[in-house]
C-alpha positions as CSV (number, residue, x, y, z in Angstrom):
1,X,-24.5,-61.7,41.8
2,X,-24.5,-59.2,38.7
3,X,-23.6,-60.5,36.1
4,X,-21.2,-57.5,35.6
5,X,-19.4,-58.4,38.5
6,X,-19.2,-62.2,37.9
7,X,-17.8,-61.2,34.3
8,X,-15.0,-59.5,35.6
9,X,-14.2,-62.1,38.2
10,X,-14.2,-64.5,35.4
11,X,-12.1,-63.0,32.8
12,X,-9.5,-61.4,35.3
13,X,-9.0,-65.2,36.3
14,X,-9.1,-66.1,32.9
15,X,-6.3,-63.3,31.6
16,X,-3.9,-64.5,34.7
17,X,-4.4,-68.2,33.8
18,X,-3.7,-67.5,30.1
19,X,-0.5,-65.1,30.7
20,X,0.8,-68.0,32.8
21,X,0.4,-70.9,29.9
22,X,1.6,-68.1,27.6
23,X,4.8,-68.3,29.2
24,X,4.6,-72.2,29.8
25,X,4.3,-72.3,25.8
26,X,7.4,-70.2,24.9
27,X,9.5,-71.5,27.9
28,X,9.1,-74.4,26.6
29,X,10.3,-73.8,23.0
30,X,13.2,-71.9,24.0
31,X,14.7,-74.5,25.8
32,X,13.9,-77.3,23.1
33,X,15.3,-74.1,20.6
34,X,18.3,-75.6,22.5
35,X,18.7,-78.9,20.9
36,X,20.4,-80.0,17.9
37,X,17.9,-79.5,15.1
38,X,17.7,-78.0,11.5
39,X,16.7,-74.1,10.8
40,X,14.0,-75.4,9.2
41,X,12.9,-77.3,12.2
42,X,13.6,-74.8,14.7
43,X,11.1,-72.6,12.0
44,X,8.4,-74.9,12.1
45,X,8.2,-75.1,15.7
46,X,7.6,-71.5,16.4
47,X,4.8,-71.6,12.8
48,X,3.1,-74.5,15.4
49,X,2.9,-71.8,18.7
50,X,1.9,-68.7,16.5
51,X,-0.6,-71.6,14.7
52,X,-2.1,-73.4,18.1
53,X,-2.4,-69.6,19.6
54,X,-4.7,-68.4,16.4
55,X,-2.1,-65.7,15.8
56,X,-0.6,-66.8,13.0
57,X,-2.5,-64.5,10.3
58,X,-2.0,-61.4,13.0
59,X,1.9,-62.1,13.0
60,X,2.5,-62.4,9.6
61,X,0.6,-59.0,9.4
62,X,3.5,-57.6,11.5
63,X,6.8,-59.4,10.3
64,X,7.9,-60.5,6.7
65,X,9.8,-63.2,8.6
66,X,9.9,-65.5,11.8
67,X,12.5,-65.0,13.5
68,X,12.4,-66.7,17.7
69,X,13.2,-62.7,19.1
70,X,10.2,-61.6,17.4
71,X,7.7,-64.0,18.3
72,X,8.6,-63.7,21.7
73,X,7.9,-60.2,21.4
74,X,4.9,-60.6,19.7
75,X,3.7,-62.8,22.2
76,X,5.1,-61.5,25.3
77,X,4.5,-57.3,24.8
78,X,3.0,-56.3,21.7
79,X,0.2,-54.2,22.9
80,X,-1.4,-54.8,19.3
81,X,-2.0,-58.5,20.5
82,X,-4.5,-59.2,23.0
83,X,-3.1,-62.4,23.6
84,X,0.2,-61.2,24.5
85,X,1.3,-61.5,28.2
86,X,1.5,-58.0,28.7
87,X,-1.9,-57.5,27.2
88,X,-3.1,-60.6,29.6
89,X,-1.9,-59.0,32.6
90,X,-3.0,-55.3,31.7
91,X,-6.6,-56.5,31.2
92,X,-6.8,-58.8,34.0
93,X,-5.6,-55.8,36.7
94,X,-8.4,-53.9,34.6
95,X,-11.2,-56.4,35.4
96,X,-10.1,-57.0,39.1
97,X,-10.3,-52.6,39.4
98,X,-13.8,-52.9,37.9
99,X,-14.8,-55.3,40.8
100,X,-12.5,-54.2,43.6
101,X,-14.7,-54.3,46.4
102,X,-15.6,-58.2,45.6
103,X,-12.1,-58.7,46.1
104,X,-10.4,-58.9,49.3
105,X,-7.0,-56.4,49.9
106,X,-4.6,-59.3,49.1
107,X,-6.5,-60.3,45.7
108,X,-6.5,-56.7,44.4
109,X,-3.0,-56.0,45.9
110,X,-1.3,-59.0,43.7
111,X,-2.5,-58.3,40.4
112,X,-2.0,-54.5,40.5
113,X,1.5,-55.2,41.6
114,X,2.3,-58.0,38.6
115,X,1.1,-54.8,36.1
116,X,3.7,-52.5,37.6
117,X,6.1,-54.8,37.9
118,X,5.2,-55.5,34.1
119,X,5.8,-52.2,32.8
120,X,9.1,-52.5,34.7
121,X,10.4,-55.2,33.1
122,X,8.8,-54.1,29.5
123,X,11.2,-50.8,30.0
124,X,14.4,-52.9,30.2
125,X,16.0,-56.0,28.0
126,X,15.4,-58.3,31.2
127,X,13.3,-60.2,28.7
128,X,16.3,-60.4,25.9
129,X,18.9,-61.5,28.2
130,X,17.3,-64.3,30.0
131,X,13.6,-65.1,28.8
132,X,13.4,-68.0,31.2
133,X,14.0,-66.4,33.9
134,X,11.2,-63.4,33.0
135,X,8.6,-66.6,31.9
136,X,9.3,-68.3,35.8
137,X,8.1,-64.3,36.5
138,X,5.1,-64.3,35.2
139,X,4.1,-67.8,36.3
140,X,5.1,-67.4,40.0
141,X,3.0,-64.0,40.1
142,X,0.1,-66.0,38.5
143,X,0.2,-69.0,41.2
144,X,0.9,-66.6,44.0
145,X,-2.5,-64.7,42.6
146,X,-4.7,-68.1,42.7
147,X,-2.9,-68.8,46.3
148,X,-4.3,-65.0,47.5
149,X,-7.6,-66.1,45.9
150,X,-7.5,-69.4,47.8
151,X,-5.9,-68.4,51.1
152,X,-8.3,-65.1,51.8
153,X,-11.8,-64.9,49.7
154,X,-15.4,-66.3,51.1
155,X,-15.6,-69.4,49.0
156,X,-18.9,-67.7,47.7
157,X,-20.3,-67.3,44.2
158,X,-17.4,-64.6,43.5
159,X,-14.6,-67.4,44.4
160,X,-16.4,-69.5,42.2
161,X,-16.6,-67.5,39.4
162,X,-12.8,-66.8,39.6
163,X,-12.1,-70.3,39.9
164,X,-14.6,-71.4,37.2
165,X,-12.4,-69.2,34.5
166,X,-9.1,-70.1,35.9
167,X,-10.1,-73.7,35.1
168,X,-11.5,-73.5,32.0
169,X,-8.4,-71.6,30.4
170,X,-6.4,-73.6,32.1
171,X,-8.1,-77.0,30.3
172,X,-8.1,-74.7,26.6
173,X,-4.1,-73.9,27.1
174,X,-3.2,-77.5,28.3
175,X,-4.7,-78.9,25.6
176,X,-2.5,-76.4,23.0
177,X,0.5,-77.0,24.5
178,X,0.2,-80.8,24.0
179,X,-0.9,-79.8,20.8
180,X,2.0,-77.9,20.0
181,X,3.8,-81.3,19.4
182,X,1.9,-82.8,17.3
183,X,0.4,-79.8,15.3
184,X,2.3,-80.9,12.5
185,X,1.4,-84.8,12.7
186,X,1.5,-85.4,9.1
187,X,5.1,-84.9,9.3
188,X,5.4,-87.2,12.6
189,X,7.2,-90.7,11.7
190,X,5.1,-92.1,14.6
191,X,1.8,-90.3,13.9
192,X,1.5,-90.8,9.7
193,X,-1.4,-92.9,8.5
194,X,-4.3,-93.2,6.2
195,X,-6.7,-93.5,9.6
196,X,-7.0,-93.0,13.5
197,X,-5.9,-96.8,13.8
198,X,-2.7,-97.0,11.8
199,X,-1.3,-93.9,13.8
200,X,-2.7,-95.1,16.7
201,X,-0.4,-98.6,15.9
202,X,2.6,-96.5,14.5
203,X,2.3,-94.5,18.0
204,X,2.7,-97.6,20.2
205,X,5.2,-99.2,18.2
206,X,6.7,-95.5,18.7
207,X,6.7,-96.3,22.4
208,X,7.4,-100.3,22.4
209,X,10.9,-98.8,20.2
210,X,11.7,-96.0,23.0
211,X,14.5,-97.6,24.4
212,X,16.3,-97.9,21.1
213,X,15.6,-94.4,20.1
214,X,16.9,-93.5,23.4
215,X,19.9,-95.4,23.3
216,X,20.4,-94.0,19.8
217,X,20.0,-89.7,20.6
218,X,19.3,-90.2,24.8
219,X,19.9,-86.8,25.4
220,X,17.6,-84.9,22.5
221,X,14.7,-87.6,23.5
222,X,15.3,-86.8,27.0
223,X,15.4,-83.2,27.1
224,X,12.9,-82.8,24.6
225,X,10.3,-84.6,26.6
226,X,11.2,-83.7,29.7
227,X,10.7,-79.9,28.5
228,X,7.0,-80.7,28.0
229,X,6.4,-82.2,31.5
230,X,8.3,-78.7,32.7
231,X,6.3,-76.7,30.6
232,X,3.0,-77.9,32.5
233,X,5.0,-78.4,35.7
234,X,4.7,-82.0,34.9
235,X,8.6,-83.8,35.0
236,X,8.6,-84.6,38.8
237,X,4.9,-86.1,38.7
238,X,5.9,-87.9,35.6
239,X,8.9,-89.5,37.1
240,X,6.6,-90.7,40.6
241,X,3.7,-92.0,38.4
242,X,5.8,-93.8,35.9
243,X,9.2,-94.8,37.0
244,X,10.5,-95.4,33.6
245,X,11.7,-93.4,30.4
246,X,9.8,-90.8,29.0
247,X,7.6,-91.7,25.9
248,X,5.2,-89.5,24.1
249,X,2.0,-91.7,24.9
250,X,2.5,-91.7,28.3
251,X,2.8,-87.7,28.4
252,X,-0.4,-88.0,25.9
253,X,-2.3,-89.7,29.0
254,X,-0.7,-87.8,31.8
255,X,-1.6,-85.0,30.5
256,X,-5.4,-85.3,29.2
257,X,-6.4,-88.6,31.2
258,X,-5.1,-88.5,34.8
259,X,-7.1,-87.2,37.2
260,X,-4.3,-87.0,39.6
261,X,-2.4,-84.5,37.4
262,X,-3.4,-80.6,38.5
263,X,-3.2,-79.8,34.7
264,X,-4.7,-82.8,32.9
265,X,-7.7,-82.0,31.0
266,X,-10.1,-84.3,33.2
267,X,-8.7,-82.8,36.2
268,X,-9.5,-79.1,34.8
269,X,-13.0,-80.3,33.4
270,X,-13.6,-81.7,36.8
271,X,-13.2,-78.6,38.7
272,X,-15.4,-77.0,35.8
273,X,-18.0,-79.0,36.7
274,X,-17.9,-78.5,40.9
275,X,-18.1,-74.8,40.0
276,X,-20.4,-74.5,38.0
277,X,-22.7,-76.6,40.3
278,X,-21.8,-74.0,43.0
279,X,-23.3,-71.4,40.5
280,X,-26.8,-73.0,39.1
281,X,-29.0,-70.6,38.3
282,X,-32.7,-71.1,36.6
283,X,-30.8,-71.2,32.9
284,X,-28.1,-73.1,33.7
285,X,-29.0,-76.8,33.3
286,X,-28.2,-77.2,29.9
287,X,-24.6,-75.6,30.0
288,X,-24.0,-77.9,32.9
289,X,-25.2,-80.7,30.9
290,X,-22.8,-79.9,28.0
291,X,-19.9,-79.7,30.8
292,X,-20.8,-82.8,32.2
293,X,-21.1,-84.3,29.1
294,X,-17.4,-83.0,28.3
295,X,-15.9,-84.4,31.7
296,X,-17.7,-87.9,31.0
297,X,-16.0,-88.3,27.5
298,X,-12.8,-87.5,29.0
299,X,-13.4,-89.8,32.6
300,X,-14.3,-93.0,30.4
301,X,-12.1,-92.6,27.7
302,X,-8.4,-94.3,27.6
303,X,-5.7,-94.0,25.5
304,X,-6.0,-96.3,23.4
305,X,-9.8,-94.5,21.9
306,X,-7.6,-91.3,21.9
307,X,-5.0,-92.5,19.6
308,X,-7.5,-94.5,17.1
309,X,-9.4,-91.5,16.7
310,X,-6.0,-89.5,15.7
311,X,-4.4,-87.2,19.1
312,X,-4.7,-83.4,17.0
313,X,-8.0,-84.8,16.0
314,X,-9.3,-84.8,19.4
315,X,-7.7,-81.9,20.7
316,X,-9.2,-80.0,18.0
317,X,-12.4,-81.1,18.6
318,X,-11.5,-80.6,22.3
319,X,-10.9,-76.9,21.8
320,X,-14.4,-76.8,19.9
321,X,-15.9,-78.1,22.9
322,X,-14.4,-75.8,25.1
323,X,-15.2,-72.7,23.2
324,X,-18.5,-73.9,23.3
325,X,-18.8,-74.2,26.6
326,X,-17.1,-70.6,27.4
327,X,-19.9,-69.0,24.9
328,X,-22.4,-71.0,26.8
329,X,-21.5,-69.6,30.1
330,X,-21.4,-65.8,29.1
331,X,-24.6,-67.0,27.6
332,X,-25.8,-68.0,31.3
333,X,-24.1,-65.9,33.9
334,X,-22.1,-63.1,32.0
335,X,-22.0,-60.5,29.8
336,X,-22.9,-62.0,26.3
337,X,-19.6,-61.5,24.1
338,X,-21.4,-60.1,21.2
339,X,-22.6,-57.0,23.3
C-alpha cells in the first residue's frame, strides 16, 4: 500500500477516535460541574482538561478568563483549534475523500454525513441548550463509523491501518481522561507524598476508608465516580466486574490493567500490537519491538507497581511512550510528520 493512502486511512481513524474522547472528556466534566463544589474547584477542573489536552497556552491566547461555555466552545468548534471536535471531524471526512476508493460506500457515506450534520448543529445553539445530548452525537456517529469499518471493508492492510490509528488514539485519550483526575495530585488528600510509596499507601488506605467516605457524602462520591466509568462507557462493566462501591483504585486498574475492558490501556496496546503485525514491512521490526515492549509493561504490571511509582507519573510517561510510538509508525509506514 502507498504510504499516502495508509496515512490517510490512519489519521481519518485517528480524528474520529479523538472527536469521540473529546466529547467523553467534556461530558464528563459537565455532569461532575453538577455536584456541590467550590468556584474555585469547578475552575481547576476545566484548567486540568485544557492542561491534559496541551491547549492550555492556545486558550489563554483566546480568553482573559475560564469560563465552562467557553471551553466548551473552544474545544468543541473553534476552527482555530485543531483539536476541537469540529476540526476532528472536518479533517477526518478530508482524509477519508483523499482515499475514497480504499473505502467501501458505507465507510465514505458515514463520515461525510457526521460533517454535514456538524455544520448543522454548529449553525444553531443545540450545543448551548443541552451539551450532553450533542456529546452522545458525536460519539454514536463515531461508533457507528468503526461498526461500517468493521461490518463492510476487506480486513486487508487498509482495515488495518484504520484500526491501527483508532487504537492508538484511543489508548493516548484513555489515559488523559484518567488523568484528568489526578492531574492535580499534589492537591489530592489520598495521592500527597514525599514518594511513589507513601501515595501509593495514602491511596489504599483511600480505598480501605471508602465506605466511611461514602457513608459521609454517598451521593458526590457516587456520582463523581460513576461519571468516570460513563465517560469511557465503563459504569455497567464496573458494576459486573466488581460488585461493590466504587473506589478510585479500582477505576485506576479497570481502566489501564484489564484486558477485558474495550478501553483499558492493555486492551488498546493489545490490538496495537495485532495490527501492526498484520502490517510488517522490511523497517518495521523495531517499532514493533517498542510496541511490544509497551503492551509487556502494561500485561505484567499490577496495581500495586502503578501506584508506588506515583499514577500521573506513569501516565505521563505513558503518553511519552505513546507519542513515541505514533512518530515511529509515520516513521515506518506514513508520511513522515515533519514533511
Amino acid at each position: 500500500m502507498l504510504s499516502r493512502t495508509a496515512d490517510h486511512l490512519f489519521w481519518m481513524s485517528r480524528y474520529t477516535e479523538r472527536a469521540e474522547n473529546t466529547a467523553r472528556m467534556l461530558d464528563v466534566h459537565v455532569q461532575t460541574g453538577l455536584l456541590p463544589q467550590s468556584v474555585d474547584d469547578v475552575e481547576k477542573g476545566w484548567r486540568a482538561v485544557l492542561g491534559i489536552s496541551e491547549l492550555t497556552q492556545a486558550y489563554d491566547k483566546k480568553y482573559d478568563v475560564l469560563t465552562q461555555k467557553d471551553v466548551i466552545d473552544f474545544m468543541v468548534r473553534d476552527p482555530s483549534n485543531s483539536s476541537s471536535i469540529a476540526s476532528c471531524l472536518k479533517q477526518a471526512r478530508e482524509n477519508a475523500r483523499a482515499v475514497r476508493g480504499a473505502l467501501t460506500t458505507e465507510a465514505w457515506e458515514i463520515q461525510n454525513a457526521t460533517w454535514i450534520k456538524m455544520q448543522g448543529y454548529l449553525q444553531t445553539n443545540a450545543l448551548e441548550q443541552n451539551p450532553a445530548e450533542f456529546f452522545e452525537w458525536v460519539k454514536h456517529r463515531s461508533h457507528l463509523s468503526r461498526g461500517v469499518t468493521i461490518g463492510t471493508m476487506l480486513k486487508d492492510e487498509a482495515f488495518h491501518f484504520i484500526r491501527l490509528g483508532t487504537f492508538l488514539e484511543r489508548a493516548d485519550n484513555t489515559a488523559r481522561i484518567i488523568d484528568v483526575k489526578f492531574h492535580g495530585a499534589k492537591e489530592s488528600s489520598y495521592m500527597k507524598g514525599q514518594n511513589g510509596h507513601q501515595q501509593s499507601q495514602q491511596i489504599r488506605q483511600q480505598q480501605s476508608q471508602d465506605q466511611d467516605a461514602i457513608a459521609a457524602d454517598p451521593q458526590i462520591d457516587f456520582y463523581y465516580w460513576a461519571a468516570i466509568l460513563r465517560s469511557v462507557s465503563g459504569f455497567e462493566i464496573y458494576r459486573k466486574v466488581y460488585r461493590d462501591v466504587i473506589t478510585p483504585a479500582r477505576v485506576a486498574d479497570l481502566l489501564i490493567l484489564r484486558p477485558d475492558m474495550p478501553r483499558s490501556l492493555l486492551s488498546c496496546m493489545e490490538q496495537v500490537v495485532g495490527n501492526l503485525k498484520h502490517v510488517h514491512n522490511d523497517i518495521s521490526s523495531d517499532t514493533e519491538r517498542f510496541a511490544g515492549k509497551l503492551h509487556a509493561d502494561l500485561k505484567f504490571s499490577n496495581l500495586d507497581e502503578i501506584l508506588d511509582a506515583g499514577l500521573h507519573d506513569y501516565l505521563t510517561r505513558f503518553f511519552e511512550r505513546i507519542f513515541e510510538l505514533g512518530n515511529r509508525i509515520s516513521r515506518d509506514f506514513l508520511v513522515p510528520l515533519n514533511t
